[in-house]
Residue frames as a rotation matrix with the C-alpha (Angstrom) as fourth column:
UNK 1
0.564 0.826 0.000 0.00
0.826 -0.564 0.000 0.00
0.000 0.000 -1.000 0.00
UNK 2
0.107 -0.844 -0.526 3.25
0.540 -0.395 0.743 2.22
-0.835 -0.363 0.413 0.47
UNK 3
-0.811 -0.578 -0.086 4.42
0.141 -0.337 0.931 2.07
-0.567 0.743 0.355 -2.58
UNK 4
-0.197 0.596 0.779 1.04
0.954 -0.066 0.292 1.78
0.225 0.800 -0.555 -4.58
UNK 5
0.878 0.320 -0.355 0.24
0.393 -0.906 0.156 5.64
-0.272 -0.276 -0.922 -2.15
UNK 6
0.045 -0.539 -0.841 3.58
0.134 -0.831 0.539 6.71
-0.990 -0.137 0.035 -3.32
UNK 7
-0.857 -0.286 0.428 3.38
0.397 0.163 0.903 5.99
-0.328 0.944 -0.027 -7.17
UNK 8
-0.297 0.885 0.358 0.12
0.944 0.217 0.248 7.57
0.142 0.411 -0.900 -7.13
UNK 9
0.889 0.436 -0.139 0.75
0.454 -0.877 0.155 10.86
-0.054 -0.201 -0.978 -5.22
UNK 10
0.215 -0.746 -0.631 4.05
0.259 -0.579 0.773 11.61
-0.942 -0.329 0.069 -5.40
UNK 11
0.988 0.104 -0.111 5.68
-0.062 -0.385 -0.921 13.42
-0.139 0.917 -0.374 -8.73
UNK 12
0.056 -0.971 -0.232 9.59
-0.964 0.007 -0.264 12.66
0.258 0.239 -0.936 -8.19
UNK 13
0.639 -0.133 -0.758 11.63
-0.011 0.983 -0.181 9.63
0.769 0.124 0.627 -8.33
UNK 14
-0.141 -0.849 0.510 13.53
-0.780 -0.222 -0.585 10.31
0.610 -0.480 -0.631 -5.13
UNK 15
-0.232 -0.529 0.817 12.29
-0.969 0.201 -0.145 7.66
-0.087 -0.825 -0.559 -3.13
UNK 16
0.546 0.257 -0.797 11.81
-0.613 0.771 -0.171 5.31
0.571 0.582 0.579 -5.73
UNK 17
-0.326 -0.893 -0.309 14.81
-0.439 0.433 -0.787 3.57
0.837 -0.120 -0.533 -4.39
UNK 18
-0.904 0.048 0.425 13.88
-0.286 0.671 -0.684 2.67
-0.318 -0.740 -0.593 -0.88
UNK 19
0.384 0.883 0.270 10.50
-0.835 0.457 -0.306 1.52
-0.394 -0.108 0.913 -1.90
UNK 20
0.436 -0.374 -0.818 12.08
-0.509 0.648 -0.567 -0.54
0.742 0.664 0.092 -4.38
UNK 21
-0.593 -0.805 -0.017 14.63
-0.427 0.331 -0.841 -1.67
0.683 -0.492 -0.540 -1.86
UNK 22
-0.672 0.176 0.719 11.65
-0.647 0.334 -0.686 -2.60
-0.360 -0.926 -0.111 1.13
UNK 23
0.487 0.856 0.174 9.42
-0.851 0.510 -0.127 -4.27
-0.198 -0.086 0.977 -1.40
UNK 24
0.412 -0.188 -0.892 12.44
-0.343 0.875 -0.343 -6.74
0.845 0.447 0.296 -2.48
UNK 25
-0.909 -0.343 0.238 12.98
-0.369 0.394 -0.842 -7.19
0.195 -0.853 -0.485 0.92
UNK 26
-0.183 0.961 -0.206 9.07
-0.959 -0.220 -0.177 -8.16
-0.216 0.165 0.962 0.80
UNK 27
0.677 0.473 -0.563 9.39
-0.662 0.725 -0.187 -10.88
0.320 0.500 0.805 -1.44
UNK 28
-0.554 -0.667 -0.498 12.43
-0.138 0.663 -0.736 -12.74
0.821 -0.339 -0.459 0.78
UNK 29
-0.854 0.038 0.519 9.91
-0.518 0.031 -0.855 -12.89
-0.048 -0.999 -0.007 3.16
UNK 30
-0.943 0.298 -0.145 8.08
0.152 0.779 0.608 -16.32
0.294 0.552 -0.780 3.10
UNK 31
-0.368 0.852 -0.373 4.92
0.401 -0.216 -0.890 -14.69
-0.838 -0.478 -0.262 4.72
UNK 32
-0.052 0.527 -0.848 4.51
-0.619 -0.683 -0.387 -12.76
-0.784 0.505 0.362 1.22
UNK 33
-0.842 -0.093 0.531 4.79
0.263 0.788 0.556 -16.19
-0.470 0.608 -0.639 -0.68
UNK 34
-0.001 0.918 0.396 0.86
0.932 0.145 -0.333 -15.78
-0.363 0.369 -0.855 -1.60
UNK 35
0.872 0.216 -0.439 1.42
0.148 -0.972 -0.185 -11.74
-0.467 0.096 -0.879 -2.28
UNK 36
-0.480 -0.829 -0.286 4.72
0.077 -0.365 0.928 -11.43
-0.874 0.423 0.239 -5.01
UNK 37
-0.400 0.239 0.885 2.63
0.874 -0.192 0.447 -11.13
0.277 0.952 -0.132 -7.82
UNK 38
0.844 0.533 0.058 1.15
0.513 -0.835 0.199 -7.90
0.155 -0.138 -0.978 -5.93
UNK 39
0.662 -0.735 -0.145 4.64
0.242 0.027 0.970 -7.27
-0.709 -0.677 0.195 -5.03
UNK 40
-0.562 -0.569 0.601 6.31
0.704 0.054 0.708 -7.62
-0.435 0.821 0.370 -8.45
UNK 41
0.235 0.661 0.713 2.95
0.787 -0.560 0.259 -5.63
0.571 0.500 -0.652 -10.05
UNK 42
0.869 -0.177 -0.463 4.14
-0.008 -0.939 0.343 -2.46
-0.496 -0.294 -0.817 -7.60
UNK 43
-0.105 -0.994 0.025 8.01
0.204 0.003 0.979 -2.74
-0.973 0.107 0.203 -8.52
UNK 44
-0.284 -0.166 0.944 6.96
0.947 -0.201 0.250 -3.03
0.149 0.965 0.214 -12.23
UNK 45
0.792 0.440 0.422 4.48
0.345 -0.894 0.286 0.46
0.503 -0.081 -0.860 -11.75
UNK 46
0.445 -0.763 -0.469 8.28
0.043 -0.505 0.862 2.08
-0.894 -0.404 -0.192 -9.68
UNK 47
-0.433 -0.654 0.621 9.99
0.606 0.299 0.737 0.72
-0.667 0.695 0.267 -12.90
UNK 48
-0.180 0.113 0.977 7.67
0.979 -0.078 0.190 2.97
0.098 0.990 -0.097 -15.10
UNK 49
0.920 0.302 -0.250 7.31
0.370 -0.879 0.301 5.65
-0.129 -0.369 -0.920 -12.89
UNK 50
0.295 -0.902 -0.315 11.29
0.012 -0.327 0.945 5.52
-0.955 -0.283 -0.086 -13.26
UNK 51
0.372 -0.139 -0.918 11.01
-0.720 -0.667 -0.191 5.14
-0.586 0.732 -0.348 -16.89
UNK 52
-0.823 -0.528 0.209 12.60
-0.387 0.791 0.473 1.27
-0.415 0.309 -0.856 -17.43
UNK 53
-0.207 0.224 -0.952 10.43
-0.969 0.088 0.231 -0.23
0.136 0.970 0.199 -19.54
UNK 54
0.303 -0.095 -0.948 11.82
-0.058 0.991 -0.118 -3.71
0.951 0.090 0.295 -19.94
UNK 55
-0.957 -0.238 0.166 12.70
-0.167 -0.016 -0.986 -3.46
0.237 -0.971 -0.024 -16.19
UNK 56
-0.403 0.869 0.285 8.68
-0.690 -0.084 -0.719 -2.97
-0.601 -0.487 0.634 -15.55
UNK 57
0.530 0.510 -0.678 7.46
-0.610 0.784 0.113 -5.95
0.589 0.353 0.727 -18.33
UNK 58
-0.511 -0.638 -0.576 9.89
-0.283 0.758 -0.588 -8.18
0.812 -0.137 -0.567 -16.35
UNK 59
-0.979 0.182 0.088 8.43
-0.068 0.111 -0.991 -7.53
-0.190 -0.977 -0.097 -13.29
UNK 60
0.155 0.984 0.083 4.70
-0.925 0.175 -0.339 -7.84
-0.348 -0.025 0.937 -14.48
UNK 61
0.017 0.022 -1.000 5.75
-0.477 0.879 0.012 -10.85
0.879 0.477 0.025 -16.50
UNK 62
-0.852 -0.270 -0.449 7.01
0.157 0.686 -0.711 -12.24
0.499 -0.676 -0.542 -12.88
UNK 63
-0.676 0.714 0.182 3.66
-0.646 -0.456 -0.611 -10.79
-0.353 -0.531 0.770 -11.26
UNK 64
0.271 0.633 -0.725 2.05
-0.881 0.467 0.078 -13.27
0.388 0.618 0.684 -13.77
UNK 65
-0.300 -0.596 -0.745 4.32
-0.463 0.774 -0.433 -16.37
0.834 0.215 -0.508 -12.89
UNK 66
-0.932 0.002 -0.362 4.19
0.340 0.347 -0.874 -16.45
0.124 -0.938 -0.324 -9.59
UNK 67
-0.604 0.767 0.216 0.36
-0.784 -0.621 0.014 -15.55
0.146 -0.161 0.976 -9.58
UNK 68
-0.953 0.008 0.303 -1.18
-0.162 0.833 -0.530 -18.28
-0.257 -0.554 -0.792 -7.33
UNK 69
-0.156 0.980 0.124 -5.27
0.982 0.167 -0.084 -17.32
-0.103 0.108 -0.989 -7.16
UNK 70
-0.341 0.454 -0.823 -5.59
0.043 -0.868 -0.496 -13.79
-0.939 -0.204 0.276 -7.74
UNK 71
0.121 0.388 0.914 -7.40
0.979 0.103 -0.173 -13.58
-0.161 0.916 -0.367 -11.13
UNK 72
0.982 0.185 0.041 -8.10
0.190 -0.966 -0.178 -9.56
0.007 0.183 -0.983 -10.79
UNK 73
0.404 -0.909 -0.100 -4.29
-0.270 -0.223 0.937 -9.27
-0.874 -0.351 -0.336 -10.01
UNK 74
-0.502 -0.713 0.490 -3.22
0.380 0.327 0.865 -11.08
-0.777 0.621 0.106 -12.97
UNK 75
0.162 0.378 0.911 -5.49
0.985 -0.002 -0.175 -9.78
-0.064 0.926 -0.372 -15.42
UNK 76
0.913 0.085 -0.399 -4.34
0.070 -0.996 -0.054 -6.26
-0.402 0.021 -0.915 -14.29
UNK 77
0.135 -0.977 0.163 -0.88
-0.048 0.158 0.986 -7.40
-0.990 -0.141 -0.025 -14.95
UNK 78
-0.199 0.228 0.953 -1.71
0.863 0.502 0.060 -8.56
-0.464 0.834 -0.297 -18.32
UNK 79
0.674 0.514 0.531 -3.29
0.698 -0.679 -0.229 -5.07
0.243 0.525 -0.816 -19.19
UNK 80
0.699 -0.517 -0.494 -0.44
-0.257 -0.826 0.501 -3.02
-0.667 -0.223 -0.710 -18.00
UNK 81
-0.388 -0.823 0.414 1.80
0.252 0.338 0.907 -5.14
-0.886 0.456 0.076 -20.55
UNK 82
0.057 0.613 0.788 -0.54
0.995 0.032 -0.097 -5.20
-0.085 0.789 -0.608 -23.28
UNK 83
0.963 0.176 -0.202 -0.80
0.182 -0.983 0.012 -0.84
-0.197 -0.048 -0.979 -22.58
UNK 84
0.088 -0.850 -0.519 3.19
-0.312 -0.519 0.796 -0.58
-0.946 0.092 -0.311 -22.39
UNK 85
-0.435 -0.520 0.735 3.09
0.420 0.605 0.676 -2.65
-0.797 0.603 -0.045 -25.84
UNK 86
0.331 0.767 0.551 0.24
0.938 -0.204 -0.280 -0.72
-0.102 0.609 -0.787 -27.25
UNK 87
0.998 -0.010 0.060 0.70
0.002 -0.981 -0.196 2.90
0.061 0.196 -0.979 -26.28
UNK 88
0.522 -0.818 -0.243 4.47
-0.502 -0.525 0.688 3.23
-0.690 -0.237 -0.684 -25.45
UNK 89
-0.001 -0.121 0.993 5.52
0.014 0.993 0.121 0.70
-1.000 0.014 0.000 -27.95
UNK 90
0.249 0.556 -0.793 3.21
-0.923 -0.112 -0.368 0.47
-0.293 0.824 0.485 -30.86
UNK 91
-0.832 -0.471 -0.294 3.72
-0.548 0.779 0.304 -3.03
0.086 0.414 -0.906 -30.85
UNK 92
-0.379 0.879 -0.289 0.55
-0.918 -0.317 0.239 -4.45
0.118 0.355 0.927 -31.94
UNK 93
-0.040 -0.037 -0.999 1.13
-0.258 0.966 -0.026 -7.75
0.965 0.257 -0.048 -32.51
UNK 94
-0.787 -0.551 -0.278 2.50
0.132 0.290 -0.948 -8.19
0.603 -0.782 -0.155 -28.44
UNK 95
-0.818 0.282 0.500 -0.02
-0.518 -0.739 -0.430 -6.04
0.249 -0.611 0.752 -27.39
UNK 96
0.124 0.672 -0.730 -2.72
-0.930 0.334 0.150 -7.77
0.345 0.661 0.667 -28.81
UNK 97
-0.132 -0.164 -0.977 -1.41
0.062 0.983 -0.174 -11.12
0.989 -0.084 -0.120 -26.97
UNK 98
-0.783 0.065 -0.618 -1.60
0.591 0.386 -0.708 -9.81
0.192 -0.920 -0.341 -23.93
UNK 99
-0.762 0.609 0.220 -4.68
-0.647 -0.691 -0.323 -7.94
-0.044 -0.388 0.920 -23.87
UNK 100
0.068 0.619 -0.782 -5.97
-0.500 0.700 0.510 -11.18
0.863 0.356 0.357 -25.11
UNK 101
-0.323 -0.363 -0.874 -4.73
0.645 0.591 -0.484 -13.36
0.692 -0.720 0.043 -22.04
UNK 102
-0.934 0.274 -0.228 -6.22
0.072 -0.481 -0.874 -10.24
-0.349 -0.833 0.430 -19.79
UNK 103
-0.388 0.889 -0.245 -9.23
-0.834 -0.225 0.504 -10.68
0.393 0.400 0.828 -21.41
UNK 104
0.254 0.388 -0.886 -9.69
0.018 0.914 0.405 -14.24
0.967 -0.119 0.225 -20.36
UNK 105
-0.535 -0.450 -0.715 -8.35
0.671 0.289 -0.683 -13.73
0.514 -0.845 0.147 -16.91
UNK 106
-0.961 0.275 0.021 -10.79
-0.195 -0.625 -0.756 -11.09
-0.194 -0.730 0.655 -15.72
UNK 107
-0.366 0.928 0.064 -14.42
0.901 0.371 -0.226 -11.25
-0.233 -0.025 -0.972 -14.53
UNK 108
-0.287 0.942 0.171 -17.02
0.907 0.210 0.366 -9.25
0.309 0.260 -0.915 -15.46
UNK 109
0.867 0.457 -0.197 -17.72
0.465 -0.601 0.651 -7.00
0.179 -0.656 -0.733 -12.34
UNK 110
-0.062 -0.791 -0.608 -14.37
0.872 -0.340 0.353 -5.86
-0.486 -0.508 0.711 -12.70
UNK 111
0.573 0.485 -0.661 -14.17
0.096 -0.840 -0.534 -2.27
-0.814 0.242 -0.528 -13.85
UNK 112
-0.456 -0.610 -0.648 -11.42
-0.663 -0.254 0.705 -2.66
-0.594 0.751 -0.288 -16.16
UNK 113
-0.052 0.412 0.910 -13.79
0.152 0.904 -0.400 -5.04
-0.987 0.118 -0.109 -18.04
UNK 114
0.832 0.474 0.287 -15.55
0.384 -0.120 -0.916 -3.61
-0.400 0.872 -0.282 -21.11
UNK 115
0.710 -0.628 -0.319 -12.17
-0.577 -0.778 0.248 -1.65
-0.404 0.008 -0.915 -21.65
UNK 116
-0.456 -0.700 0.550 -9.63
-0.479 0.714 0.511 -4.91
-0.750 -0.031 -0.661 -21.94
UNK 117
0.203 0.653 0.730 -12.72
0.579 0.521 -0.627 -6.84
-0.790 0.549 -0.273 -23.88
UNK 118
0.874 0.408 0.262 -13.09
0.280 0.015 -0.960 -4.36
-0.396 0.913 -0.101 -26.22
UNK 119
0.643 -0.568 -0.514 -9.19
-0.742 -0.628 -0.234 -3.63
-0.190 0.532 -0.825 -27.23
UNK 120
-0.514 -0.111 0.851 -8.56
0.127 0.971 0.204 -7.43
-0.848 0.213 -0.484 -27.03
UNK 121
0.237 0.749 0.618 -11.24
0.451 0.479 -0.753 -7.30
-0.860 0.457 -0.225 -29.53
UNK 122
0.949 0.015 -0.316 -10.07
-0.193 -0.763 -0.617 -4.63
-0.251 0.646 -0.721 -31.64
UNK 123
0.176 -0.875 -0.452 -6.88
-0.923 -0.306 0.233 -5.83
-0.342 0.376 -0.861 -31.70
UNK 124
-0.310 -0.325 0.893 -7.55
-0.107 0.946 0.307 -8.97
-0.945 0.000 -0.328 -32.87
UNK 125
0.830 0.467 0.304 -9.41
0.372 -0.058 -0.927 -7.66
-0.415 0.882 -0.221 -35.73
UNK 126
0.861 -0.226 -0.456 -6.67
-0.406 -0.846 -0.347 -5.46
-0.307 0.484 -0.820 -36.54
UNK 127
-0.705 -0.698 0.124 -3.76
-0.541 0.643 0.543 -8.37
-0.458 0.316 -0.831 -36.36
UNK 128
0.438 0.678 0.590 -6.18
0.294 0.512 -0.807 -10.06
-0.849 0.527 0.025 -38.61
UNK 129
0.984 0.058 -0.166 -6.07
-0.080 -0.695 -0.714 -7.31
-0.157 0.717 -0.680 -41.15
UNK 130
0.259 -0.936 -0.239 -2.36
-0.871 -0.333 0.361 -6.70
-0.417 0.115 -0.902 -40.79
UNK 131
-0.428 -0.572 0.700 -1.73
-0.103 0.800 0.592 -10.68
-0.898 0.181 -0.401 -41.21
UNK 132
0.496 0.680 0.540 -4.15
0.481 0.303 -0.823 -10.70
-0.723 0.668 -0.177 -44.25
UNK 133
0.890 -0.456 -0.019 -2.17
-0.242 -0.437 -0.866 -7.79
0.386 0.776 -0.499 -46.38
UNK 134
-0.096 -0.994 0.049 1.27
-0.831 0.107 0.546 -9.27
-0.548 0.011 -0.836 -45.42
UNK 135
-0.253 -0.199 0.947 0.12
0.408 0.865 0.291 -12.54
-0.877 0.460 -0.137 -46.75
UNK 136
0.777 0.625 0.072 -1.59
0.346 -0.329 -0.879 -10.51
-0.525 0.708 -0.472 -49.98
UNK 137
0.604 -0.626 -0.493 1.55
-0.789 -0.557 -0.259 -8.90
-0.113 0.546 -0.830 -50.53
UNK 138
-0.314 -0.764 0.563 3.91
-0.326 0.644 0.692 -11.93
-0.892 0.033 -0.452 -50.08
UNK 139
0.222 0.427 0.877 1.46
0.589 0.657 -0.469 -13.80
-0.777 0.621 -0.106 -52.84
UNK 140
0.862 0.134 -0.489 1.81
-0.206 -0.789 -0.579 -10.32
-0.463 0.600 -0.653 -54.80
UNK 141
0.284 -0.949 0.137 5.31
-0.833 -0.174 0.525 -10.51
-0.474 -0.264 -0.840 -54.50
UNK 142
-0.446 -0.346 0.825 5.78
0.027 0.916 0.399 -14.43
-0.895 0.200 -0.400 -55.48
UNK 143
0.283 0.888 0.362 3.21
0.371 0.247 -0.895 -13.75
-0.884 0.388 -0.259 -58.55
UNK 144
0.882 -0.093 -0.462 5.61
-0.311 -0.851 -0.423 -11.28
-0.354 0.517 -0.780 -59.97
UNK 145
0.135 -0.991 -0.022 8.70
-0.664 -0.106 0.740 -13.45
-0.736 -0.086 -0.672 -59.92
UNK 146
0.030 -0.058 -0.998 10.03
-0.952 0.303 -0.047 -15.01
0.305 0.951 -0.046 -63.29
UNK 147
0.931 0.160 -0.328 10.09
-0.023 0.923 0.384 -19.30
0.364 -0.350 0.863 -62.41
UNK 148
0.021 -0.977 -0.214 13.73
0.343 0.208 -0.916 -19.09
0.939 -0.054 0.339 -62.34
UNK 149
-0.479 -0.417 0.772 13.79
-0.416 -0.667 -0.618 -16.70
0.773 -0.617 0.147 -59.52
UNK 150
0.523 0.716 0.462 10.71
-0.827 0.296 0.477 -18.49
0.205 -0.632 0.747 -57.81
UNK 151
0.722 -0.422 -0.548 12.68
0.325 0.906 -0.270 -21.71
0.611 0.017 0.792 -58.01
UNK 152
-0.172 -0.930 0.323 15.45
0.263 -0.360 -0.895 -19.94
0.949 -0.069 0.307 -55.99
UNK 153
-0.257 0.251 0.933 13.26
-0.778 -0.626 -0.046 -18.11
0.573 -0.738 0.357 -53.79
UNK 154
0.615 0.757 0.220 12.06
-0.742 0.461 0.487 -21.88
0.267 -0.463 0.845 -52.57
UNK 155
0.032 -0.868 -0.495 15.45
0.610 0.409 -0.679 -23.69
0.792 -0.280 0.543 -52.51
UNK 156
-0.605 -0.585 0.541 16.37
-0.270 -0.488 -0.830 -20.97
0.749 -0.648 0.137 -50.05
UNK 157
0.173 0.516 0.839 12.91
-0.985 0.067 0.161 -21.35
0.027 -0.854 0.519 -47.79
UNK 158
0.931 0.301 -0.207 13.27
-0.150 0.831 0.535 -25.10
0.334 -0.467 0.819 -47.92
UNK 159
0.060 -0.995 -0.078 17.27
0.290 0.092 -0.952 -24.53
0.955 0.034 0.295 -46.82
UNK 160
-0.617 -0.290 0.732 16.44
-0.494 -0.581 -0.646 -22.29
0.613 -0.760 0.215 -44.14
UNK 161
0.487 0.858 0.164 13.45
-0.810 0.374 0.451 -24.80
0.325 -0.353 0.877 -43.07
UNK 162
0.641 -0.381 -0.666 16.09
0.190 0.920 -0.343 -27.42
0.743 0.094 0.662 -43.12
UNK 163
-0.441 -0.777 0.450 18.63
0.111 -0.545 -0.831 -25.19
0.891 -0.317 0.326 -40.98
UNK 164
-0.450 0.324 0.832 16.20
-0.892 -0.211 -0.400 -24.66
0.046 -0.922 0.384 -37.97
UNK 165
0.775 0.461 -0.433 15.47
-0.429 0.886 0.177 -28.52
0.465 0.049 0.884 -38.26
UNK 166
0.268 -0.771 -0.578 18.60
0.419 0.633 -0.651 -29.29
0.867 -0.068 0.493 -37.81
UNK 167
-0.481 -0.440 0.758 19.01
-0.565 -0.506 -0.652 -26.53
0.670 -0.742 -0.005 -34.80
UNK 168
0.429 0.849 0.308 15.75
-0.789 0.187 0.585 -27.82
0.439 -0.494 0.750 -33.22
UNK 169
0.905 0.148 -0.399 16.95
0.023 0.919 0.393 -31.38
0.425 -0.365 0.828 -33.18
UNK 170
-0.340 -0.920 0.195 21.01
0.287 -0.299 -0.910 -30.11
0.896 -0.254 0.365 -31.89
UNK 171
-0.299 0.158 0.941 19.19
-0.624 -0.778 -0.068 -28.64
0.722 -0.608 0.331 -28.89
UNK 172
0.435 0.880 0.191 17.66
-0.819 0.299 0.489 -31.71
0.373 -0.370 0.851 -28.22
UNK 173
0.713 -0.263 -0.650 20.32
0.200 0.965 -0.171 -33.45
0.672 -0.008 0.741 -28.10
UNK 174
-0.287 -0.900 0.329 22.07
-0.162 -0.293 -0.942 -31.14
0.944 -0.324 -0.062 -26.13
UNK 175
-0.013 0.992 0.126 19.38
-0.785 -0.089 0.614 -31.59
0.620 -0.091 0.779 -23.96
UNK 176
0.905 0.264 -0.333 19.41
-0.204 0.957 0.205 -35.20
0.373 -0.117 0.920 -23.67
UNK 177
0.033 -0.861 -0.508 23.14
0.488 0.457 -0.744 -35.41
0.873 -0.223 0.435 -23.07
UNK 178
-0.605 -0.595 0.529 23.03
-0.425 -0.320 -0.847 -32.49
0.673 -0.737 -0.059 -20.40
UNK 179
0.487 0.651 0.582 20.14
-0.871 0.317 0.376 -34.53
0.060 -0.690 0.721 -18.46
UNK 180
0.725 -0.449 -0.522 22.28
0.310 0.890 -0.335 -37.87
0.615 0.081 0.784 -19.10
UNK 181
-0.283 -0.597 0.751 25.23
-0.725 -0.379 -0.575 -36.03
0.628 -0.707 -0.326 -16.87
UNK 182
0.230 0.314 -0.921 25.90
0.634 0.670 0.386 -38.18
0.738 -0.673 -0.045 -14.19
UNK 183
-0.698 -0.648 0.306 27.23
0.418 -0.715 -0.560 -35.04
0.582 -0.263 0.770 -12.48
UNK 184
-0.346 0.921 0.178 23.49
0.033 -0.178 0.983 -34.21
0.938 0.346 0.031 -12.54
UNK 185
0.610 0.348 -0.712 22.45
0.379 0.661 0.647 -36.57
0.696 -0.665 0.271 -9.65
């Protein structure tokens, strides 16, 4: 409540720091086991009041992880990513995933309801649209090319399709050998 009354009335960043500093002393304390996603969801809101960004999606992203039973907690979490991806961003695509995923995760009677619904909704129409004229143009694009070049242009996608086959299945085996470690045990 500290930090949520100082990020809300205060206008400098002087005492970002100790808040920051008593709520990660907060989350080493196994009484707040059930309360670090409320914990992590203040630190991220210090992190944007301080201007980090990717400092404040980590911490909502971890506000999500470790979110046990709060539903209203995580779907606020969700909408504060989805906003830093939308308005500060202009990543659409991101946004648009997580306003979806705070759409499903809030009820009704919450006020942030009709608000999350409908820009989940809108932005699913609009990454519709966007995926519809990228494929239109790609077809454009392949429609114009002489065979010779089209022949080329598929050697290369079924090379590079081969190339991240072969990573995929290198990983797995690294995988498999570093769980084989008897070092492991």
């Amino acid at each position: 409540r500290i930090a949520k009354l100082f990020i809300n009335n205060t206008e400098g960043v002087d005492e970002t720091q100790r808040i920051s500093k008593l709520l990660r002393k907060m989350l080493r304390d196994e009484k707040n086991l059930d309360y670090r996603d409320q914990i992590y969801y203040e630190l991220a809101m210090l992190d944007l009041k301080k201007g980090d960004r990717p400092k404040a999606i980590e911490n909502l992203k971890n506000s999500i992880r470790l979110n046990t039973s709060n539903q209203r907690q995580k779907a606020l979490s969700y909408y504060k990513i989805g906003n830093i991806y939308f308005k500060d961003l202009k990543d659409f695509t991101m946004a648009q995933a997580y306003f979806d995923s705070a759409s499903t995760a809030i009820t009704e009677d919450a006020p942030e309801y009709y608000e999350i619904s409908n820009i989940s909704k809108t932005l699913r129409e609009y990454i519709n649209y966007v995926n519809t004229i990228h494929y239109q143009d790609s077809m454009v694009t392949l429609a114009m090319m002489t065979p010779e070049q089209l022949e080329k242009q598929i050697e290369r996608i079924i090379a590079d399709e081969k190339r991240r086959e072969q990573e995929r299945m290198r990983k797995e085996m690294e995988e498999v050998d570093r769980l084989a470690d008897p070092n492991l045990f």
